[in-house]
ROLO-377111 format. One line per field, with one value per residue (C-alpha): residue in three letters; x, y, z. Coordinates in nm, 2 decimals. Last residue first. Layout:
# ROLO-377111
r = (ALA	...)
px = (X	...)
py = (Y	...)
pz = (Z	...)
END
This chain:
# ROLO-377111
r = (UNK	UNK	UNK	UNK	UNK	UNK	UNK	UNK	UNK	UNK	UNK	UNK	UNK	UNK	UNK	UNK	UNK	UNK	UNK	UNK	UNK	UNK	UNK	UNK	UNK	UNK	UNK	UNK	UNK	UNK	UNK	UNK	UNK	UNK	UNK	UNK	UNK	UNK	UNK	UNK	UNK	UNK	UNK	UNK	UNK	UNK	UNK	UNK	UNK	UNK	UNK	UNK	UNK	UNK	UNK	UNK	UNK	UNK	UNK	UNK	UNK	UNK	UNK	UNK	UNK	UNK	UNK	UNK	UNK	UNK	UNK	UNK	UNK	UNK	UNK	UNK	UNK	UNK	UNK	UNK	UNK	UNK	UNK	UNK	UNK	UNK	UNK	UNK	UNK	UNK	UNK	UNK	UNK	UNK	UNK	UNK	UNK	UNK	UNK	UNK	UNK	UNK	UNK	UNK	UNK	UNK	UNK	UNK	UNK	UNK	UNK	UNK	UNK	UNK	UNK	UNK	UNK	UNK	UNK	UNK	UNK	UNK	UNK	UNK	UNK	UNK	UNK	UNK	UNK	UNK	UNK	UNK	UNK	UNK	UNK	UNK	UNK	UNK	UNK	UNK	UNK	UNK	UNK	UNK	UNK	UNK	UNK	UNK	UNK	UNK	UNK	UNK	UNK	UNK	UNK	UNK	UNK	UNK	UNK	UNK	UNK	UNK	UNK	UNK	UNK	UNK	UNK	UNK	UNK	UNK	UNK	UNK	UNK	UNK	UNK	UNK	UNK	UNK	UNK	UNK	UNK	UNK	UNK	UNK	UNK	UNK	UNK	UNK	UNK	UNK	UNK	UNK	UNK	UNK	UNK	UNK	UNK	UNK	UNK	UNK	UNK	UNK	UNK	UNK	UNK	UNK	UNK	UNK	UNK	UNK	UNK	UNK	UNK	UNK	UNK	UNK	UNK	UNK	UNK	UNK	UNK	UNK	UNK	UNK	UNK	UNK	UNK	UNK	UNK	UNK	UNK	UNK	UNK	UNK	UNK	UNK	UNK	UNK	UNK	UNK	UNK	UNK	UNK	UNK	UNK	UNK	UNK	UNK	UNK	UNK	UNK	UNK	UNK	UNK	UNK	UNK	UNK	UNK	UNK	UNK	UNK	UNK	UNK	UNK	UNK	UNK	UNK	UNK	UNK	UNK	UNK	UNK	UNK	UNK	UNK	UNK	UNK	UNK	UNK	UNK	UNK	UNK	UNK	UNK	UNK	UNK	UNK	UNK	UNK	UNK	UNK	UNK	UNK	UNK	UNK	UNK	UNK	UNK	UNK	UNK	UNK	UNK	UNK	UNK	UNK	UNK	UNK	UNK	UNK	UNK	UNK	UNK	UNK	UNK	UNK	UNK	UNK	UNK	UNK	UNK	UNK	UNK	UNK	UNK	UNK	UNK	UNK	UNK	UNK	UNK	UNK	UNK	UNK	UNK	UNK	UNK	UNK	UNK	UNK	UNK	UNK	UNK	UNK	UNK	UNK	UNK	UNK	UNK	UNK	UNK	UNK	UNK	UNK	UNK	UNK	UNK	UNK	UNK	UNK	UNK	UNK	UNK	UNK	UNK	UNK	UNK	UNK	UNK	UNK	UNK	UNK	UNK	UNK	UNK	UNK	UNK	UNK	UNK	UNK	UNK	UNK	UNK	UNK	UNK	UNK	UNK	UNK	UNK	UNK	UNK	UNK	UNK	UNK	UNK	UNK	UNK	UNK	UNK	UNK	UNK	UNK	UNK	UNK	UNK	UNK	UNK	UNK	UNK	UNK	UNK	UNK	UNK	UNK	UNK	UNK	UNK	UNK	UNK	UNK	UNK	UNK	UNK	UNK	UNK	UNK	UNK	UNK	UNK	UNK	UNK	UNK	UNK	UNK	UNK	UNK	UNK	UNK	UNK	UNK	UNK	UNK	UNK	UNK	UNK	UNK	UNK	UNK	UNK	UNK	UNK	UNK	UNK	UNK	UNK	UNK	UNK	UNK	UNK	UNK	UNK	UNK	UNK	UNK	UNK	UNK	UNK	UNK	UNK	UNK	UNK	UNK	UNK	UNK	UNK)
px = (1.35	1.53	1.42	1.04	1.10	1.27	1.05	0.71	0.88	0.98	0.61	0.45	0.67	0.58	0.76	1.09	1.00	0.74	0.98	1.24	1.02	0.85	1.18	1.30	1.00	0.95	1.36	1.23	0.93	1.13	1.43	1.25	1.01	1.31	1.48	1.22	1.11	1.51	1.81	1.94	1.83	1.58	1.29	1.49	1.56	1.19	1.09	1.29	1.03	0.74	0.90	0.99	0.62	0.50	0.72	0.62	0.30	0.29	0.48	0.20	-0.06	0.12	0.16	-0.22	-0.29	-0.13	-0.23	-0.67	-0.55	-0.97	-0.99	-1.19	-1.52	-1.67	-2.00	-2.24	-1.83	-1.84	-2.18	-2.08	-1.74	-1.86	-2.16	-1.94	-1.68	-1.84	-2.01	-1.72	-1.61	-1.90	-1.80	-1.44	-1.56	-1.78	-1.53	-1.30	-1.59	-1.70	-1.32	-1.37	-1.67	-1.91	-2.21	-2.24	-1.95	-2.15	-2.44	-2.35	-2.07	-2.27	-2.57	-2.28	-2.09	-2.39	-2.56	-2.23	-2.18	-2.52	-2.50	-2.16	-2.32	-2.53	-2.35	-2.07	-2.39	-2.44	-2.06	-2.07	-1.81	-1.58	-1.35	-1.59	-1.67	-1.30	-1.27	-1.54	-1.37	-1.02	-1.14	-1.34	-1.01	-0.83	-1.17	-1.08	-0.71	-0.80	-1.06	-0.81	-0.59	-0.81	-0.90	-0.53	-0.52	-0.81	-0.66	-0.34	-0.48	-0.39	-0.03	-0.10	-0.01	0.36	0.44	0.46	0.74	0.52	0.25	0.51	0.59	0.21	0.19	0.46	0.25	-0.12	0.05	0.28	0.00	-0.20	0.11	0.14	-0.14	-0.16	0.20	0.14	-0.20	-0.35	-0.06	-0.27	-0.61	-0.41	-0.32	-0.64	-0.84	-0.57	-0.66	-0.99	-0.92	-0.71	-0.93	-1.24	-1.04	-1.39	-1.11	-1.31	-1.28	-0.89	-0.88	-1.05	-0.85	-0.55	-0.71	-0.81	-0.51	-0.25	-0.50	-0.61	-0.24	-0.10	-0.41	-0.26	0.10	0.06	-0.25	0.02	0.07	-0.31	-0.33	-0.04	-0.26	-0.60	-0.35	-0.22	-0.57	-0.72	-0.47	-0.55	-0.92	-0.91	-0.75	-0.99	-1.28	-1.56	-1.86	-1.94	-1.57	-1.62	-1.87	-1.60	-1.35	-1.52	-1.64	-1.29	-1.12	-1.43	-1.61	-1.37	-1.37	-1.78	-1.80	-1.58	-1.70	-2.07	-1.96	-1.92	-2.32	-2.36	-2.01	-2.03	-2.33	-2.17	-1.84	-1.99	-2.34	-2.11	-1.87	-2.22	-2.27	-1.97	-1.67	-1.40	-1.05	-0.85	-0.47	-0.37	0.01	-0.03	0.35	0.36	0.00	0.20	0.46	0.22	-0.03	0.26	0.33	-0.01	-0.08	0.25	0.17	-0.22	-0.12	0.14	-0.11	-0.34	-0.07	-0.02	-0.41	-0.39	-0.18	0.12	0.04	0.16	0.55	0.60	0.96	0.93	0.57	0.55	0.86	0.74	0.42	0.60	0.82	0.63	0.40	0.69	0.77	0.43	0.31	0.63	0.61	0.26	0.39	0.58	0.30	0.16	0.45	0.36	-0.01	0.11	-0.22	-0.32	-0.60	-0.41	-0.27	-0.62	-0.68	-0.39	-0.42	-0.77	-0.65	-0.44	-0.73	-0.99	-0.74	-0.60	-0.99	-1.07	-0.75	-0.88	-1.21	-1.12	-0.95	-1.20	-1.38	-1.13	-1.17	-1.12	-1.28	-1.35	-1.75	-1.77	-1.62	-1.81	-2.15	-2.04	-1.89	-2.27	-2.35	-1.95	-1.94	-2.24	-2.08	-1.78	-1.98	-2.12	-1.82	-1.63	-1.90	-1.86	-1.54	-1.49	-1.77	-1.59	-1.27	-1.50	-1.59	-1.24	-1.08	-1.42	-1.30	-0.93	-1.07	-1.21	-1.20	-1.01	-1.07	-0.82	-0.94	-1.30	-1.22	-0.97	-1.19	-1.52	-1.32	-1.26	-1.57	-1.72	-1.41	-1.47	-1.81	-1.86	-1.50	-1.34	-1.64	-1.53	-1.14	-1.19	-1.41	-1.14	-0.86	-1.03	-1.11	-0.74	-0.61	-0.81	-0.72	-0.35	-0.37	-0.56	-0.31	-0.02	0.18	0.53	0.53	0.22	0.39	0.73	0.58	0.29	0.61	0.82	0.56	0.43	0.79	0.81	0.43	0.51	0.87	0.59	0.40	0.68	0.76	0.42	0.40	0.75	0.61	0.29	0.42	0.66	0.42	0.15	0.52	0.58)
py = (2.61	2.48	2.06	2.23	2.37	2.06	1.81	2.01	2.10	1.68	1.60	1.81	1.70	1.35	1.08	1.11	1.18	0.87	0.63	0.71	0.74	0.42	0.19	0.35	0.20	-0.12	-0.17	-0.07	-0.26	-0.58	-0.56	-0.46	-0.72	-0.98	-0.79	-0.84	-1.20	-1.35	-1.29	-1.66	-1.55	-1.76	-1.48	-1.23	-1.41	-1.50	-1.19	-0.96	-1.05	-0.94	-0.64	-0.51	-0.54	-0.36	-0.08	-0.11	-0.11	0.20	0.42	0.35	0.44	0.74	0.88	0.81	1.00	1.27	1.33	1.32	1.61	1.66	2.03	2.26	2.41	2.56	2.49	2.21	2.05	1.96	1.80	1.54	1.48	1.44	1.19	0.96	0.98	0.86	0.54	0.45	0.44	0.27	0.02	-0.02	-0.07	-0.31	-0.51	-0.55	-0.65	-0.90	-1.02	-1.08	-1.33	-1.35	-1.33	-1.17	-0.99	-0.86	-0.75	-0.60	-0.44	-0.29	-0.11	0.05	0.14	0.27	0.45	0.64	0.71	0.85	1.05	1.18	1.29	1.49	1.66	1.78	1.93	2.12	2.20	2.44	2.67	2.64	2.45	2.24	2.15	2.14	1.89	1.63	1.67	1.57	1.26	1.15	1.15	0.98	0.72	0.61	0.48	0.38	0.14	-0.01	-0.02	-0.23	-0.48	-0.54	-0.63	-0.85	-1.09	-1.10	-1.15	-1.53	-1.43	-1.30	-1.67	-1.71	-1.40	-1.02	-1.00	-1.24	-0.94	-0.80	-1.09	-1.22	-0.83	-0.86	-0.87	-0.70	-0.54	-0.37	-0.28	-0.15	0.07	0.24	0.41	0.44	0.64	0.97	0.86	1.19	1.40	1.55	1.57	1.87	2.07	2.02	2.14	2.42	2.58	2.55	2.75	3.00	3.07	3.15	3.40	3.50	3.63	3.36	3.13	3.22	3.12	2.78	2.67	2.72	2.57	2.27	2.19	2.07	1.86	1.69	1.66	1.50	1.24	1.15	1.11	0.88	0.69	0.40	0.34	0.32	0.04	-0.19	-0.05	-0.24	-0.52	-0.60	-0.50	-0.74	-1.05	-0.92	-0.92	-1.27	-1.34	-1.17	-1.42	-1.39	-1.19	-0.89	-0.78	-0.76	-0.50	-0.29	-0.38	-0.29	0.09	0.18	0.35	0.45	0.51	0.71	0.95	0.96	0.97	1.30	1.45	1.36	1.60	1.86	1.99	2.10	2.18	2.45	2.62	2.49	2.71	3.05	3.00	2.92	3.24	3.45	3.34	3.51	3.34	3.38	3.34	3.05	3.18	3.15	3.07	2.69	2.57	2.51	2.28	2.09	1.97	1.86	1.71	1.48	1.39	1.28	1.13	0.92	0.78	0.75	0.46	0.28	0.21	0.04	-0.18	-0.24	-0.30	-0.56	-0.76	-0.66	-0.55	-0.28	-0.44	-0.73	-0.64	-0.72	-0.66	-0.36	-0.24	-0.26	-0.09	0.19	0.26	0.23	0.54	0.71	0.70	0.72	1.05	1.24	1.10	1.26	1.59	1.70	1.71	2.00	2.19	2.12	2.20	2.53	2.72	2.85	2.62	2.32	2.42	2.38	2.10	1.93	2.08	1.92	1.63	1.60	1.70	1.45	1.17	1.24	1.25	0.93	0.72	0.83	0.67	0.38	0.27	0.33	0.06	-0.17	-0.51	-0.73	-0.89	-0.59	-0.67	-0.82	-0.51	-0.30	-0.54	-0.45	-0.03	0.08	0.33	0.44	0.45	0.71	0.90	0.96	1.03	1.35	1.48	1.44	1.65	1.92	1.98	1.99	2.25	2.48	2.41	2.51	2.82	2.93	2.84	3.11	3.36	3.33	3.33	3.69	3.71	3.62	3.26	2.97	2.98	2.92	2.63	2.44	2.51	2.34	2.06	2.00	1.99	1.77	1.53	1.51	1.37	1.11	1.09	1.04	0.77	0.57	0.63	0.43	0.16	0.06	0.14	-0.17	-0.35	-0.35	-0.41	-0.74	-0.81	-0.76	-1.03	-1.31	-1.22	-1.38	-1.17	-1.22	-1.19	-0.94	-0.73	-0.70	-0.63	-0.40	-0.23	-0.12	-0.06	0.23	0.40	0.33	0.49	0.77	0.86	0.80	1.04	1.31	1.24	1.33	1.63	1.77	1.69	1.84	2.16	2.14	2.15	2.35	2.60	2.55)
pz = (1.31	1.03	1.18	1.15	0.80	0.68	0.80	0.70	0.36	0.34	0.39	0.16	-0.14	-0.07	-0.29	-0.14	0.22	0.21	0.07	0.35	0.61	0.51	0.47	0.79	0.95	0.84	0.97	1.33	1.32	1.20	1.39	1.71	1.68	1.64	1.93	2.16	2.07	2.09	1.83	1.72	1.34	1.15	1.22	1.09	0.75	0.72	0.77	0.50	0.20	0.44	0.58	0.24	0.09	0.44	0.36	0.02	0.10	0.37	0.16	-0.10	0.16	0.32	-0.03	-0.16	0.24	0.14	-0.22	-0.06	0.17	0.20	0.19	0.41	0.40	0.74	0.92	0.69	0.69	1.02	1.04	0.76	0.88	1.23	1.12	0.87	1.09	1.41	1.20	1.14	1.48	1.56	1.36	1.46	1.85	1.71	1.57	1.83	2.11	1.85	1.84	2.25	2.19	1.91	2.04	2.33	2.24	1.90	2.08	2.40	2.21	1.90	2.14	2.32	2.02	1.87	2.20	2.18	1.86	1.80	2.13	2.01	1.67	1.88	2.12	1.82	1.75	2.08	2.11	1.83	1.94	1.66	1.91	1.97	1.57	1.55	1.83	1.68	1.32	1.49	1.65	1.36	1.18	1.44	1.49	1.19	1.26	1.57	1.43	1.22	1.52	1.62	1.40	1.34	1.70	1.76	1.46	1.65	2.00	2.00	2.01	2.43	2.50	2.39	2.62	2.61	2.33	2.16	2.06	1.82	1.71	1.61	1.40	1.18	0.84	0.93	1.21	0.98	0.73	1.02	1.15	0.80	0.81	1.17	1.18	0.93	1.01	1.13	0.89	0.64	0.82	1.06	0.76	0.61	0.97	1.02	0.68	0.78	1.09	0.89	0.64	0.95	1.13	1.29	1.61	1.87	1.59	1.58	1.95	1.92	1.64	1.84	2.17	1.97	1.70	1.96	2.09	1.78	1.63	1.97	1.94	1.58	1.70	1.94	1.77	1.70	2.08	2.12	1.92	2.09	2.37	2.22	2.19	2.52	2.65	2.47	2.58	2.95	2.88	2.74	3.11	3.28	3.20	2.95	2.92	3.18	3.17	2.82	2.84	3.06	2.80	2.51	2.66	2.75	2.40	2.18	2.47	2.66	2.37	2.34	2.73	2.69	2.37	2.52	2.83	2.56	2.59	2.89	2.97	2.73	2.95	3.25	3.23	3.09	3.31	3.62	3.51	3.51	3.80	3.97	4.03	4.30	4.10	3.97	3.89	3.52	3.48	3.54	3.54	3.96	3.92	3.66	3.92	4.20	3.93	3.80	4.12	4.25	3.93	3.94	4.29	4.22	3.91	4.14	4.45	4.17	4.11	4.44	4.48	4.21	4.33	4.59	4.92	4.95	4.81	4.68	4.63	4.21	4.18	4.41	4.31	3.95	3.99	4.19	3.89	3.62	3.82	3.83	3.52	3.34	3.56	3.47	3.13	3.13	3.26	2.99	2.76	2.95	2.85	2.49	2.48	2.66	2.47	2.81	2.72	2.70	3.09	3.21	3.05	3.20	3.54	3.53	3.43	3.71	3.96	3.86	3.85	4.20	4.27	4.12	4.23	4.59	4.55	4.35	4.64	4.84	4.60	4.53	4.76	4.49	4.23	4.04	3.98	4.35	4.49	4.28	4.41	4.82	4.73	4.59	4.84	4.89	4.53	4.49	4.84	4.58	4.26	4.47	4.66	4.31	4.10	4.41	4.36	3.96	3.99	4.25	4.02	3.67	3.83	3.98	3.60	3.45	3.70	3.60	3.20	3.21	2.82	2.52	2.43	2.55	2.86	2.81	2.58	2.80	3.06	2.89	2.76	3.10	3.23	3.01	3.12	3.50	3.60	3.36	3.23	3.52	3.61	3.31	3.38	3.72	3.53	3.26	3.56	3.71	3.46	3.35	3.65	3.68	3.31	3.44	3.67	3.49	3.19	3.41	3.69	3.61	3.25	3.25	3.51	3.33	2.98	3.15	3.33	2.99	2.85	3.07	3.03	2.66	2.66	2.86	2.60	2.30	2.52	2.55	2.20	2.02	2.26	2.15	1.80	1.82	2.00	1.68	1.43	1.59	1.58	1.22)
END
């Protein structure tokens, strides 16, 4: 009951980060144009690409060195002296190569990607520092933090024209809420970072060495098709992906809130050989992945062109791109939480290699299909790889501990899904015929779909309504 409500508080601090990050991508693609926002895109694309190069191994490793019993302050002071140097290196990197980055982004970006790297660097590390204190939830709190003020900057700039305006302004935005949000999570880290010894490198490196992969293999799955694409058509085909690939993302909420709630909890009963309760945690976890994706790809399947008209007439034309991906998000949810319990189980050297297969896959799969099939290629072979993930991370996963496919979960999630998706159908044309504009017509028809689900789904599913009514009890 409490994973369940750490995932829920974290669930609806990111929903409240995504309303907040909406909010300005609606504003700033309606009064900045696709053109625009693909250019942001790319940029914060290649920004979270280096992150997770030289950042995200890292900080898997600290969130799994602190979550175990052990001298964890010394391990924190390893990983920060590491963390350091890494950014000092990638740093005089993009100062050698600042003249073609420039070119790629179309605008003079490079210092500026710079600083945005190191506020990155060190909010993330707060983050996965505070995940392995097991404060999953408190750590939650600081993306909305991040989102808010970040939306507000990015509007200013766009509204008042302020620094500059364009794409730098926007950029300006993004290091504004990390700086914050880094100031205020540093203050809720309990662990101080002590002098190290090398046998605190060995600890911190030794994991890292392997569960970098997990971070390029995330990123990936998420920033890999737009960076290809970048390479292929013009920013404003980017802009109308990026619209829906975080439609997508939106959906995955609640599923990447499950996986990182699960990790440092899983993580700690390994280090106890608690092995029942681990796969236990694994079923439990699978049962509620695509408590909202499974239903959110039947949605977009029926509603999906008004929810991507709230952003403008011409962002419609990713319809067919969106339903592909959230497909793939829906996968790559399950594949997510595998890969994390095959960390968290300390096995971070096969989780290595099933990462290297996805990897080179989706990498391999872009360049192809985009080359020849445009931006829908780009969809489609992000979805494949992701299959390809599961297959691989289910299959390794269960070769270490045996767990239970919730196979009466997801049948109740599906058939909630249809005849949400049944009702939304039948009720569209009377929406769509009222005077209500593009916002409230999505909002009408998400928001009705979505009763009609709960509602199904609690009286069907026996599972479901004990999880409601023992975490609303508590």
């Amino acid at each position: 009951m409490r994973l369940g409500q750490t995932s829920v508080i974290k669930f609806g601090s990111t929903l409240l980060a995504s309303v907040a990050g909406f909010v300005a991508t609606l504003y700033i693609a309606q009064e900045l144009g696709s053109a625009m926002l693909g250019a942001y895109s790319l940029f914060i694309a290649v920004l979270t690409w280096l992150k997770t190069g030289f950042g995200s191994g890292l900080h898997y490793a600290i969130n799994k060195r602190v979550s175990e019993d052990g001298d964890s302050s010394r391990d924190l002071g390893a990983g920060l002296i590491v963390q350091t140097v890494a950014f000092v290196f990638v740093s005089l990197g993009l100062i050698a190569v600042r003249d073609p980055l420039n070119k790629y982004l179309s605008f003079q970006g490079a210092a500026l990607m710079i600083l945005t790297l190191g506020v990155l660097l060190a909010f993330s590390f707060v983050i996965s520092t505070l995940h392995g204190e097991q404060k999953v939830h408190v750590a939650s709190l600081l993306r909305p933090i991040d989102r808010v003020i970040r939306s507000s900057v990015q509007l200013g700039v766009v509204f008042l024209s302020l620094l500059g305006g364009g794409v730098a302004g926007l950029v300006w935005g993004y290091v504004a809420g990390a700086i914050v949000a880094t100031a205020v999570g540093v203050t809720l880290v309990s662990i101080r970072p002590r002098l190290p010894d090398r046998k605190h490198f060995e600890n911190v490196l030794g994991f890292t060495r392997y569960s970098w992969l997990s971070g390029l293999e995330e990123r990936s799955f998420s920033a890999m098709d737009t960076v290809v694409l970048g390479a292929f058509v013009g920013t404003n085909l980017i802009g109308y992906y990026e619209i829906a690939w975080n439609l997508a993302s939106l959906l995955a909420i609640f599923a990447t809130a499950i996986v990182q709630t699960l990790f440092p909890t899983i993580s700690n009963h390994t280090s106890n050989d608690e092995h029942d309760a681990v796969s236990n945690l694994v079923t439990d976890g699978l049962a509620y992945l695509g408590l909202f994706l499974i239903p959110g790809l039947l949605g977009v399947l029926v509603v999906g062109e008004h929810v991507l008209r709230i952003y403008g007439s011409e962002f419609q034309r990713a319809s067919t791109v969106l339903v592909i991906l959230v497909a793939a998000r829906l996968i790559y949810a399950y594949e997510a939480q595998f890969i994390s319990t095959l960390d968290a189980l300390n096995h971070p050297e096969v989780a290595f290699r099933v990462n290297l297969v996805f990897v080179t896959a989706n990498l391999v799969l872009n360049v192809v299909f985009v080359s020849l099939f445009g931006w829908l290629g780009a969809a489609v072979a992000t979805g494949t790889a992701a299959c390809i993930g599961l297959i691989l991370s289910f299959r390794a996963l269960r070769s270490f501990i045996e767990f239970d496919l919730p196979l009466r979960e997801f049948a109740n999630q599906l058939i909630a899904a249809v005849v949400m998706g049944c009702v939304v159908w039948l009720g569209e044309p009377v929406v769509v015929q009222t005077p209500a504009g593009p916002i409230l017509t999505a909002l009408l028809l998400v928001g009705g779909g979505a009763t009609v689900y709960f509602l199904v789904l609690i009286g069907i599913s026996n599972r479901f309504r004990t999880t409601v009514r023992n975490n609303i009890a508590i």
